[in-house]
C-alpha positions in Angstrom: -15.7 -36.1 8.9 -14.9 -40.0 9.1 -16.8 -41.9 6.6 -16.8 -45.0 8.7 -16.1 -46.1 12.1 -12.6 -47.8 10.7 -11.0 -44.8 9.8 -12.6 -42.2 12.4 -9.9 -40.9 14.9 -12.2 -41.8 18.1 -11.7 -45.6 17.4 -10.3 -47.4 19.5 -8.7 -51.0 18.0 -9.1 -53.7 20.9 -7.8 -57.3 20.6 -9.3 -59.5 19.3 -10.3 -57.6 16.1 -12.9 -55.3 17.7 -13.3 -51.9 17.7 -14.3 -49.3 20.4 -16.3 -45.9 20.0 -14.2 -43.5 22.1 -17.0 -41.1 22.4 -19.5 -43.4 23.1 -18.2 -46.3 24.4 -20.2 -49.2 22.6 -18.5 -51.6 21.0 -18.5 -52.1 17.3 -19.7 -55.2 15.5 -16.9 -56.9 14.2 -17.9 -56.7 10.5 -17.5 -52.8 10.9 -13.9 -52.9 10.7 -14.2 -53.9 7.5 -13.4 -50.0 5.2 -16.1 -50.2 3.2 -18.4 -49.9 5.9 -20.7 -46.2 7.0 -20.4 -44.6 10.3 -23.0 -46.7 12.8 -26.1 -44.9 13.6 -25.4 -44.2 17.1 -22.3 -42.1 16.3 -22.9 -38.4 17.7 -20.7 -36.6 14.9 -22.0 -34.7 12.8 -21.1 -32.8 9.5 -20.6 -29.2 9.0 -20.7 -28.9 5.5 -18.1 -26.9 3.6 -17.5 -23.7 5.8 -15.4 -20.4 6.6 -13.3 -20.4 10.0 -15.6 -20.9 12.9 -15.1 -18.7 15.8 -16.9 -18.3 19.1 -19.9 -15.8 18.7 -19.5 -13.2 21.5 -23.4 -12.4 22.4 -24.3 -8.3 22.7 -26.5 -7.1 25.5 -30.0 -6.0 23.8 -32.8 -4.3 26.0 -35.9 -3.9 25.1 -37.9 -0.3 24.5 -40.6 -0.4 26.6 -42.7 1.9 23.9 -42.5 0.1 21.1 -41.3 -3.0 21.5 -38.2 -2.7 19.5 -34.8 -4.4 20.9 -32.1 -1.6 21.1 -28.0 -2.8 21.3 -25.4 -0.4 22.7 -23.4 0.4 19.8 -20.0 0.3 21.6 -20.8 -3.1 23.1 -21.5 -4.2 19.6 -18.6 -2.8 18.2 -16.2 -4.1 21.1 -17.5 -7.6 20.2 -17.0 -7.2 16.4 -13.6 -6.4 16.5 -13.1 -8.9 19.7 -14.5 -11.4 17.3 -12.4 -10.5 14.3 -9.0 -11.1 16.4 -10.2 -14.3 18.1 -8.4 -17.6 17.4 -10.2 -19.6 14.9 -12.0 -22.8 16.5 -12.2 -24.9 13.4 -10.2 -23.9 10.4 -11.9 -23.5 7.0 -13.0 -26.3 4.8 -12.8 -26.5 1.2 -11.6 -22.4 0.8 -8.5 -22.1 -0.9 -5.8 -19.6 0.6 
């Protein structure tokens, strides 16, 4: 996570001296090239905290007994996905975990 707009991949550097949000595609003030400044307020990222690999959750099927109320899960589907889940590329590494 960039600290400030100056040192945040999505920034575009523009002559003369300004600065361009990639993501959003407002222009910086001027004085926020300057390093010691925060992110802006408009800027859409935000922080995950320290973390484990994120991978994409694969959703299981649940129905819904009709005497009780209870949700029921096929076990199979929910094991298919487990082990689909386990093997699936991670979609942003670890933070903070050593190996």
């Amino acid at each position: 996570m960039p600290e400030g707009c100056i040192v945040c991949p999505f920034a575009e550097r523009m002559p003369p001296g300004r600065t361009r949000c990639l993501i959003t595609c407002r222009i910086l003030a001027e004085n926020y090239n300057a390093p010691s400044h925060n992110r802006q307020g408009f800027c859409p990222l935000v922080d995950l905290g320290n973390h484990g690999d994120l991978k994409e959750f694969i959703d299981v099927t649940t129905t819904v007994n009709e005497d009780d109320g209870t949700q029921e899960v096929n076990l199979g589907e929910a094991f298919a996905a487990y082990f689909k889940m386990r093997e699936a590329p991670v979609v942003i590494e670890a933070e903070g975990a050593e190996e």
